[in-house]
C-alpha positions as CSV (number, residue, x, y, z in Angstrom):
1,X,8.1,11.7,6.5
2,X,7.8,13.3,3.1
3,X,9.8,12.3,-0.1
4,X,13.4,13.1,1.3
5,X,15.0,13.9,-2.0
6,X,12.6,16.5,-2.1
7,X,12.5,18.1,0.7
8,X,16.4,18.4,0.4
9,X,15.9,19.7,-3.1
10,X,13.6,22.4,-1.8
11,X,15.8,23.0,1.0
12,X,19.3,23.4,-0.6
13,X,17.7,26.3,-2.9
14,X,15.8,27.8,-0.2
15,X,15.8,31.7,-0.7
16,X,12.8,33.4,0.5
17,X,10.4,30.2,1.8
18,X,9.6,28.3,4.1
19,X,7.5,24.9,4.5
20,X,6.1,23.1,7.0
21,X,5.0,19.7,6.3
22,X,2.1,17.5,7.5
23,X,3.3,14.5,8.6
24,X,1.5,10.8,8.7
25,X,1.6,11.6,12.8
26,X,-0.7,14.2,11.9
27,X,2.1,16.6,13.2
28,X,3.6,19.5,11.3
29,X,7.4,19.9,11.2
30,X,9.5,22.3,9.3
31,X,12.9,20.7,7.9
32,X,16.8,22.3,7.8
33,X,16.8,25.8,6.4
34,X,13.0,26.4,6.4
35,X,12.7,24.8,10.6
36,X,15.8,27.2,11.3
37,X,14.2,30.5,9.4
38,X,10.6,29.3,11.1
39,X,12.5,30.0,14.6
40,X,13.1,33.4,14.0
41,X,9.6,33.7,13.6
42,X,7.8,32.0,16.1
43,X,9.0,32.2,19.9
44,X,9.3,28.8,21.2
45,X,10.1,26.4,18.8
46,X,12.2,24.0,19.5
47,X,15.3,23.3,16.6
48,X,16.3,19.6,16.8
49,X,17.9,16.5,14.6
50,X,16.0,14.0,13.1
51,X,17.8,10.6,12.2
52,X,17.0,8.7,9.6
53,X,18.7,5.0,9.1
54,X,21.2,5.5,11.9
55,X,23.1,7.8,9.3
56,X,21.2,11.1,7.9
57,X,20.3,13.5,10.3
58,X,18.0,16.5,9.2
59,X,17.6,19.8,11.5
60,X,13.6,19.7,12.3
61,X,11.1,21.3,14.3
62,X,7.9,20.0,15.4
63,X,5.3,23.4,14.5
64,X,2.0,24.2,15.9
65,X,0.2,25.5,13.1
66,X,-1.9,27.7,15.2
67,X,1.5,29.9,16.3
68,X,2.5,30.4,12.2
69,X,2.2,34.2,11.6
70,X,-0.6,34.3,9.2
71,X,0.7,37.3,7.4
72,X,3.7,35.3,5.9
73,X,1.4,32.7,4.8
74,X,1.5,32.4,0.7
75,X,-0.2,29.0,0.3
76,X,-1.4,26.2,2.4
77,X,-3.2,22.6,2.0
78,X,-4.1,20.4,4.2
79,X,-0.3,18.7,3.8
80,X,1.6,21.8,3.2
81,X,2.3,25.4,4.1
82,X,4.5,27.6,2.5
83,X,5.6,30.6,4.4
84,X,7.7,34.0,2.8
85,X,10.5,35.6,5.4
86,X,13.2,37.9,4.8
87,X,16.4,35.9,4.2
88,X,19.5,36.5,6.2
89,X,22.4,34.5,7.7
90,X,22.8,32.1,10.3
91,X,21.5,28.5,9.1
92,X,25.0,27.2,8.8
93,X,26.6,28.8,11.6
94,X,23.8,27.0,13.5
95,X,24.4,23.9,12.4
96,X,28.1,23.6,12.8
97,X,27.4,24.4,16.5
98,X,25.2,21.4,17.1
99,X,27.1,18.8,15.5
């Protein structure tokens, strides 16, 4: 998984982007605000939890690159994508439901 602190950085001032990172499975997953915001966009994907140490669990979502709309891509590397979207409401509200 990437650097944690990180992606938790990235994701608590999340306004406007979303990334999807490559993973050493050679997945791509999407983490907390940005796996929540990717859902709006792409039918099908599948919001989960991700535990780490029996005592942090992250909201993730395992994407297919292929399904990513192409038109909100702004940048992308072979370990990173970052997406643009129209911000609006509903991360939290999510997550109090599945705790």
């Amino acid at each position: 998984m990437c650097e944690v602190v990180t992606l938790l950085e990235r994701e608590l001032d999340n306004t406007g982007l979303i990334f999807i990172y490559r993973e050493d499975d050679g997945k791509w997953y999407a983490y907390e605000q940005s796996a929540f915001y990717l859902s709006q966009m792409v039918q099908g994907l599948v919001l989960g939890r991700y535990i780490m140490d029996s005592t942090l669990w992250l909201a993730r979502a395992e994407v297919d690159i292929k399904q990513v709309p192409t038109e909100f891509v702004i940048s992308y590397s072979s370990k990173e994508y970052v997406l643009r979207y129209t911000p609006h409401n509903g991360f939290h509200e999510w997550l109090a439901e599945i705790k």
